[in-house]
Every structure is written in C-alpha cells, then in structure tokens.
N, CA, C and O atoms as a GROMACS GRO file, in nm:
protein
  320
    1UNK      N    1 -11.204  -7.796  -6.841
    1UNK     CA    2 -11.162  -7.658  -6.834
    1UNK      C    3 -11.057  -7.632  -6.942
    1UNK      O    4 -10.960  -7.707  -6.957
    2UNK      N    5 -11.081  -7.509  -7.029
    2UNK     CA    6 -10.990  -7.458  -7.120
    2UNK      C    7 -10.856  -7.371  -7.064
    2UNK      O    8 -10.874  -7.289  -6.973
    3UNK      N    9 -10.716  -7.392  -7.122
    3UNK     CA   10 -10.646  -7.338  -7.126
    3UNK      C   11 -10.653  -7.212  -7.160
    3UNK      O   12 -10.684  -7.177  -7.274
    4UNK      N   13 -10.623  -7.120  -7.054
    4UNK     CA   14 -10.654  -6.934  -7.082
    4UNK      C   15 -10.549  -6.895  -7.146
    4UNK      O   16 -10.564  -6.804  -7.226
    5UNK      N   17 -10.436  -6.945  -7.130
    5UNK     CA   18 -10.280  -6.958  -7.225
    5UNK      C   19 -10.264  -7.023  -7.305
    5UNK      O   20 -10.191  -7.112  -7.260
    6UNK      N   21 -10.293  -7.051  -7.442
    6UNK     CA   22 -10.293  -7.162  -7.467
    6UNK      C   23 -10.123  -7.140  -7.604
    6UNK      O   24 -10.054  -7.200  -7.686
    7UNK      N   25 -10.138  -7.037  -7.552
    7UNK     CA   26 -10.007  -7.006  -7.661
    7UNK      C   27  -9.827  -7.040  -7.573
    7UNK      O   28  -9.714  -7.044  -7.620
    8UNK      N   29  -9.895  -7.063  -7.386
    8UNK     CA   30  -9.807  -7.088  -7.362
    8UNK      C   31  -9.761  -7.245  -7.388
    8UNK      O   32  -9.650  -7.296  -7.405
    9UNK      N   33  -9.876  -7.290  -7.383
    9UNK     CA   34  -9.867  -7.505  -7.461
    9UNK      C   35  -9.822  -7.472  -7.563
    9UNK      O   36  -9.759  -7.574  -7.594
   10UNK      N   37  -9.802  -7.381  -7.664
   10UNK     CA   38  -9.742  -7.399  -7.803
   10UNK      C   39  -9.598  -7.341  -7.772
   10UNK      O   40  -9.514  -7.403  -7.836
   11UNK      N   41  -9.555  -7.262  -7.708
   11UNK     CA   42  -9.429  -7.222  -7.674
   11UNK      C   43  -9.325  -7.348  -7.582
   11UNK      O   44  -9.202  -7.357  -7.588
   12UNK      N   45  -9.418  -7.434  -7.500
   12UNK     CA   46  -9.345  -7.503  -7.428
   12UNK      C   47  -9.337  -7.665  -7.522
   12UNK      O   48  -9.265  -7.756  -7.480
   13UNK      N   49  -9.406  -7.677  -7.628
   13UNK     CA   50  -9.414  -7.782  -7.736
   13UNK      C   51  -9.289  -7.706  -7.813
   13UNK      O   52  -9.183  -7.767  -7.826
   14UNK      N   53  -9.298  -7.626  -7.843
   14UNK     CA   54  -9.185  -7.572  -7.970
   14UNK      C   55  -9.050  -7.566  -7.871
   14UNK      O   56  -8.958  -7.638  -7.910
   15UNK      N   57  -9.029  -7.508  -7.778
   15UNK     CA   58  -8.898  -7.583  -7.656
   15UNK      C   59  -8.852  -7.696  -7.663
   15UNK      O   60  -8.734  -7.726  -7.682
   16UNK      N   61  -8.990  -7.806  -7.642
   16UNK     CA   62  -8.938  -7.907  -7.647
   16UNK      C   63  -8.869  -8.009  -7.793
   16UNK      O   64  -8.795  -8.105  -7.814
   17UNK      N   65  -8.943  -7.920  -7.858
   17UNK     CA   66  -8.920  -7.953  -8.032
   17UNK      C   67  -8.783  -7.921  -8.035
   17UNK      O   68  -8.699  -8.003  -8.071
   18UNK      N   69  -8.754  -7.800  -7.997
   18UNK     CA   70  -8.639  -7.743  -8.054
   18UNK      C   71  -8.513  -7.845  -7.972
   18UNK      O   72  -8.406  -7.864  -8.030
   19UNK      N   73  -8.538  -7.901  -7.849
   19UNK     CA   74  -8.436  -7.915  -7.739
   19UNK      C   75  -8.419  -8.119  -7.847
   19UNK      O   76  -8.323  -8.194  -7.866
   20UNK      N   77  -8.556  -8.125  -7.881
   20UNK     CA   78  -8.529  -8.260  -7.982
   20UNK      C   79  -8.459  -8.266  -8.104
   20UNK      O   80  -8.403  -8.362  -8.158
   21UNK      N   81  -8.469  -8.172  -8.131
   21UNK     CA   82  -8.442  -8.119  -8.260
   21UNK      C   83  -8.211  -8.151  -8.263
   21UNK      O   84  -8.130  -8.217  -8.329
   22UNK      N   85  -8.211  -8.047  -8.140
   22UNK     CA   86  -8.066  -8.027  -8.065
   22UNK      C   87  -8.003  -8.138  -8.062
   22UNK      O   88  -7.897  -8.173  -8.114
   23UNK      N   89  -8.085  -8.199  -7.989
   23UNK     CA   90  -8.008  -8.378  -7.882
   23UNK      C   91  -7.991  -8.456  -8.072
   23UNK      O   92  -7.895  -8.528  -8.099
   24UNK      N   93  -8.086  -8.426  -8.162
   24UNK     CA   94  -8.072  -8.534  -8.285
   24UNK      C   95  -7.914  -8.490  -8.368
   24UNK      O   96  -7.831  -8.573  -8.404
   25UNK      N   97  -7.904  -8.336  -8.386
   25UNK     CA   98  -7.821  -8.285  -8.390
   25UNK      C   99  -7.679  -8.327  -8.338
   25UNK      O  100  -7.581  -8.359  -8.406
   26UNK      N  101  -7.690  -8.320  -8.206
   26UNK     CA  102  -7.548  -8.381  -8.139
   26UNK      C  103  -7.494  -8.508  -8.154
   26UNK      O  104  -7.377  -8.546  -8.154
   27UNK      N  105  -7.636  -8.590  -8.171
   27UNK     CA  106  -7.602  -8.711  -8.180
   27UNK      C  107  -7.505  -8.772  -8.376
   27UNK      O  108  -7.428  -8.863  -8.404
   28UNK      N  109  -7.588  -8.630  -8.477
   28UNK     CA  110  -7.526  -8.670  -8.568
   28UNK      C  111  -7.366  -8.624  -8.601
   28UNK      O  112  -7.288  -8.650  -8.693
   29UNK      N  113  -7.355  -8.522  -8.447
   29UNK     CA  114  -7.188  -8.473  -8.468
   29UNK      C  115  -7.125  -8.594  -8.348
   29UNK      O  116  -7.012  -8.631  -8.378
   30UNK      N  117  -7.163  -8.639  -8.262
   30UNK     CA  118  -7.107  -8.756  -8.188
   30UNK      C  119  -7.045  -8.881  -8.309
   30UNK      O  120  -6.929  -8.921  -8.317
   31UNK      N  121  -7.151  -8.917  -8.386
   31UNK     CA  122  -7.139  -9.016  -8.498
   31UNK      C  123  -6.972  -8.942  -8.557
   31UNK      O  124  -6.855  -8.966  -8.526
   32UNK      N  125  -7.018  -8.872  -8.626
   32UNK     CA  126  -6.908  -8.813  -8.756
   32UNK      C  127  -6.733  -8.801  -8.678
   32UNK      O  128  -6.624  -8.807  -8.736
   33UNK      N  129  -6.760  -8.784  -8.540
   33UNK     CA  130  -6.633  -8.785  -8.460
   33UNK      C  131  -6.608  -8.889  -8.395
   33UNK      O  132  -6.534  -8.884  -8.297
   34UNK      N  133  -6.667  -9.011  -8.439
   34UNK     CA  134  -6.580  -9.146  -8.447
   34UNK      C  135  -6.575  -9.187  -8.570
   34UNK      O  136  -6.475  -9.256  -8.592
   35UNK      N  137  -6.644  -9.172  -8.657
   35UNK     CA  138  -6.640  -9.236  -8.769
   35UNK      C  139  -6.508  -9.288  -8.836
   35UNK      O  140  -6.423  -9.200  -8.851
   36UNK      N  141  -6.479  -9.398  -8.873
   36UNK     CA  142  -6.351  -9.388  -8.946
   36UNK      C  143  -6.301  -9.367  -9.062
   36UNK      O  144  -6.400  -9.340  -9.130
   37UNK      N  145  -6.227  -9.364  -9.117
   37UNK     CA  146  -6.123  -9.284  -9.212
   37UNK      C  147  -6.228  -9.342  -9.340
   37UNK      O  148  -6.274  -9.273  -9.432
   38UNK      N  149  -6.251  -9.483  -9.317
   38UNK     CA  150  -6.272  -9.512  -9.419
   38UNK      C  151  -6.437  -9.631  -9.374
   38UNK      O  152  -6.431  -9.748  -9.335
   39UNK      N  153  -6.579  -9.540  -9.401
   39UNK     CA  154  -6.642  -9.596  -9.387
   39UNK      C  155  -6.686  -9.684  -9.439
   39UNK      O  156  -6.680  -9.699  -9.562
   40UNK      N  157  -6.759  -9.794  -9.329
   40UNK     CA  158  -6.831  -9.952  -9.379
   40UNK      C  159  -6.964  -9.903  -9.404
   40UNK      O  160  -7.006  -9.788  -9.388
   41UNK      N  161  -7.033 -10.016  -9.450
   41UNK     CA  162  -7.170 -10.027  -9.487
   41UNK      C  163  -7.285  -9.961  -9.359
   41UNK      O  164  -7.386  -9.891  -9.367
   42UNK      N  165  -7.199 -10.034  -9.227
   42UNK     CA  166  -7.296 -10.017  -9.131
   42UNK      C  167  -7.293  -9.859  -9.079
   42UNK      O  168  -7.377  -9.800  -9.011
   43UNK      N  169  -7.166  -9.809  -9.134
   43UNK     CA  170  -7.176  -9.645  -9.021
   43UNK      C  171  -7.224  -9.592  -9.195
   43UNK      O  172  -7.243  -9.471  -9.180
   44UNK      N  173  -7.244  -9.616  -9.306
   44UNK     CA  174  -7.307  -9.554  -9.393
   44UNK      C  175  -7.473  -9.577  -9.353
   44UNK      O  176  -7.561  -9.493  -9.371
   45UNK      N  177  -7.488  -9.694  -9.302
   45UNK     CA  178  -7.664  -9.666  -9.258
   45UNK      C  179  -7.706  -9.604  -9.134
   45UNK      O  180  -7.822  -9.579  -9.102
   46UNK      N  181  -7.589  -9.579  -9.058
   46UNK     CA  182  -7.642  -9.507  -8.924
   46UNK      C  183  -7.626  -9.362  -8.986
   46UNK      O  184  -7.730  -9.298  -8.999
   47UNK      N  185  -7.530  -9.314  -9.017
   47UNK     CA  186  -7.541  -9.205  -9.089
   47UNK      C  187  -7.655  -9.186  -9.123
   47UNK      O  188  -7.719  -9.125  -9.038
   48UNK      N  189  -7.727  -9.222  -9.241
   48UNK     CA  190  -7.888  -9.224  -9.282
   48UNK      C  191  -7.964  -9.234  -9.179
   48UNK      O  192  -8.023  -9.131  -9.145
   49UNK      N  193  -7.979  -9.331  -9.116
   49UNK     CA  194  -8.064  -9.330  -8.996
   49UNK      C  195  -8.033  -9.210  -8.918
   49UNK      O  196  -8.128  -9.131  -8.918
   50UNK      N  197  -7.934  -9.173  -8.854
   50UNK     CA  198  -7.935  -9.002  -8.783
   50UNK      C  199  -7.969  -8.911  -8.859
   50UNK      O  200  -8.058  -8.837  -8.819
   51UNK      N  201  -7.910  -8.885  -8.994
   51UNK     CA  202  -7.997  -8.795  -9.127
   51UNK      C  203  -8.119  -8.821  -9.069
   51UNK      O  204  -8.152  -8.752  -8.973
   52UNK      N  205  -8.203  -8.919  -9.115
   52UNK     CA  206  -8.348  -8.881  -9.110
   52UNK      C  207  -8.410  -8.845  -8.960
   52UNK      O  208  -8.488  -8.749  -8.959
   53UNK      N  209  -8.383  -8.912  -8.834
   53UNK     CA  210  -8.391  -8.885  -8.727
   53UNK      C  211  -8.417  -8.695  -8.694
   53UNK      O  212  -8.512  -8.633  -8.644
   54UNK      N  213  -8.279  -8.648  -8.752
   54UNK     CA  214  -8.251  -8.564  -8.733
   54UNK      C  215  -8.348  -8.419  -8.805
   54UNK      O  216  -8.380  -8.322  -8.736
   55UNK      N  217  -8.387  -8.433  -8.965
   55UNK     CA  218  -8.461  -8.393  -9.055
   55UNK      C  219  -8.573  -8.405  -8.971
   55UNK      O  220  -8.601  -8.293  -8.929
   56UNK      N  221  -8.672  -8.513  -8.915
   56UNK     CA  222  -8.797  -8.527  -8.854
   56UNK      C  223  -8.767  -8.406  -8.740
   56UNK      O  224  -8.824  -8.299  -8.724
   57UNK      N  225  -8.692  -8.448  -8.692
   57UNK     CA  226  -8.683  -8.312  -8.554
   57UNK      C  227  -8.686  -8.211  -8.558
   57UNK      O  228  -8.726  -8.136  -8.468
   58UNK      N  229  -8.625  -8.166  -8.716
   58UNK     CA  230  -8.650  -8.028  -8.762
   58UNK      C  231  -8.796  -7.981  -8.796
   58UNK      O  232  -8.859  -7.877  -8.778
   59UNK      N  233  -8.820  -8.104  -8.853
   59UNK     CA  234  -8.969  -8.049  -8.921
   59UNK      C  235  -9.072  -8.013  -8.828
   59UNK      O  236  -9.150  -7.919  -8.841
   60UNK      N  237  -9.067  -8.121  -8.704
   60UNK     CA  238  -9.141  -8.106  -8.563
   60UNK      C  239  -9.128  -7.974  -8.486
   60UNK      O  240  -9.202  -7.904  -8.417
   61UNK      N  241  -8.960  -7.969  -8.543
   61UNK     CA  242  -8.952  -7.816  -8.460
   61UNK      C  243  -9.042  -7.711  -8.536
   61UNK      O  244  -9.126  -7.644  -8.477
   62UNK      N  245  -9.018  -7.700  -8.674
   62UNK     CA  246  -9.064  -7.641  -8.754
   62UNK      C  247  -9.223  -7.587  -8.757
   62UNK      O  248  -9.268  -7.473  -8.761
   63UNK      N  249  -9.286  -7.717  -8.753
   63UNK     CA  250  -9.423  -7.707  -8.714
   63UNK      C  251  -9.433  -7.642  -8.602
   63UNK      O  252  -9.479  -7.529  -8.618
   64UNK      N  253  -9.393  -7.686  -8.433
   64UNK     CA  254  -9.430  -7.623  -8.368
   64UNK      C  255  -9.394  -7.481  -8.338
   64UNK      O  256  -9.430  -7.430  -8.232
   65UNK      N  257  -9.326  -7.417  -8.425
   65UNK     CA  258  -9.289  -7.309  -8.417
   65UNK      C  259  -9.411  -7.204  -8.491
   65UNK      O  260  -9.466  -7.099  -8.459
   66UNK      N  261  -9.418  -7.297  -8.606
   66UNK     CA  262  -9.568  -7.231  -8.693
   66UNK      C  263  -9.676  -7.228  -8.621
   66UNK      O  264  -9.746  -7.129  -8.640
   67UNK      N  265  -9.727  -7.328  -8.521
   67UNK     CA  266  -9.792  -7.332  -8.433
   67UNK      C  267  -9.795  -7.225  -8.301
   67UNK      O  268  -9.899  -7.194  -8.243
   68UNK      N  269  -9.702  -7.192  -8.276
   68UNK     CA  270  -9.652  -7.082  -8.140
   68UNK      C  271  -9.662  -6.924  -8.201
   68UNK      O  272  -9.646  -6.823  -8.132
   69UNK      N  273  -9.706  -6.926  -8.408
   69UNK     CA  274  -9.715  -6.802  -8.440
   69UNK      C  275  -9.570  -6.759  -8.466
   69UNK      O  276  -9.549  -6.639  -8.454
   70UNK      N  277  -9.461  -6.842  -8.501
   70UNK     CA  278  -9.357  -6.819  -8.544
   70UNK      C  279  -9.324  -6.856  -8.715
   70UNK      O  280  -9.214  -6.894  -8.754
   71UNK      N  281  -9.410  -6.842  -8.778
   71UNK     CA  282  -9.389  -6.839  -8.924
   71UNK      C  283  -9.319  -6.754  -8.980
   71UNK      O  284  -9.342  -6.632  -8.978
   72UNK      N  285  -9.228  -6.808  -9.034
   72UNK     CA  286  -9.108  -6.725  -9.126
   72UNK      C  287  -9.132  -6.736  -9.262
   72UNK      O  288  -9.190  -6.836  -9.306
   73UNK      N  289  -9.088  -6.628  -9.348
   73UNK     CA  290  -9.063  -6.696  -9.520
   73UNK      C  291  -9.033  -6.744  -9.568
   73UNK      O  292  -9.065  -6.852  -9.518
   74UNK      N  293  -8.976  -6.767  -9.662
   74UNK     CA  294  -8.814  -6.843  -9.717
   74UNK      C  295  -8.692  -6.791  -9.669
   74UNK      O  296  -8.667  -6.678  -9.712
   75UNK      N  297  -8.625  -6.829  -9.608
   75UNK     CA  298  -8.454  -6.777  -9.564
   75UNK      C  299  -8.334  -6.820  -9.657
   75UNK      O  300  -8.220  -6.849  -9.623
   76UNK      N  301  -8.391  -6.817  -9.786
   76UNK     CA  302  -8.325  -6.825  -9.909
   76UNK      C  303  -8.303  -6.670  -9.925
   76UNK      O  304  -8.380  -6.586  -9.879
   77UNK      N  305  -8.185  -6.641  -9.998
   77UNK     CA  306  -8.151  -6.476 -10.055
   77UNK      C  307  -8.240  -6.474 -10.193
   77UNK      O  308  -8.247  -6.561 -10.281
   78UNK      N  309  -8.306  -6.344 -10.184
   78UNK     CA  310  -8.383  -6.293 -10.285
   78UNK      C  311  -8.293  -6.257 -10.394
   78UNK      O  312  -8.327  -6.250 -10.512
   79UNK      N  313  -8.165  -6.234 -10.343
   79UNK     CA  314  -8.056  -6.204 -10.430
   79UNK      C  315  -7.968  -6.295 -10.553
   79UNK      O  316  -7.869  -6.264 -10.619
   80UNK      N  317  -8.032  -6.388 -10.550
   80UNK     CA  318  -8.016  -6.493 -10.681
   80UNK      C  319  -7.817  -6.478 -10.643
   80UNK      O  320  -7.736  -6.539 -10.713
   0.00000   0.00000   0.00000
C-alpha cells in the first residue's frame, strides 16, 4: 500500500534532518567551550571531525528540505 501523504514522509525526514543537523551544531559549540587557551593536536582533530560531522548534517538537512519542496536560491546578496 502507497502512502496518500507522501509529502508528509518528506516533512517528517527534513525534521529529523534538521533536529540532526541542531544536536551536530551543539555539539560543535559544547567542544569550543572547553577548548583550551591553547590548542593540542588532538582538540585540532576533533574540531575537524565535528566540522565535518556537522557540514554532512547540513547537507542532509539540505537535501531533505529540497525533497519536502523547500528549494531556495542562493542566499548570497545580489548586491555584490
């Protein structure tokens, strides 16, 4: 049997995107508010590692948002 909503599966995927998207987010402001004064090697690779973590979550969000019929333009200023 087919989904008669099926735009509500893309709305409740892009929720959950977005709520992943969030938690990767927090986790890279949790990091930065211990970090110390003067970083080592190892909080320079977790850093990276939450960077990219975090970037994937966007893009997931991203997609499923294009997916739910939420396509935007560029949100760059036309205004140079």
């Amino acid at each position: 049997m087919t989904d008669p909503n099926p735009a509500a599966d893309d709305r409740e995927i892009l929720r959950q995107a977005a709520a992943t998207h969030i938690a990767a987010a927090r986790e890279v402001e949790t990091f930065l508010r211990s970090l110390p004064e003067v970083p080592g090697a190892a909080d320079i690779t977790e850093y990276a590692n939450l960077l990219t973590r975090e970037e994937r979550a966007r893009i997931d969000r991203d997609a499923a948002a294009d997916a739910a019929g939420l396509t935007i333009g560029s949100m760059e200023s036309e205004h140079g």
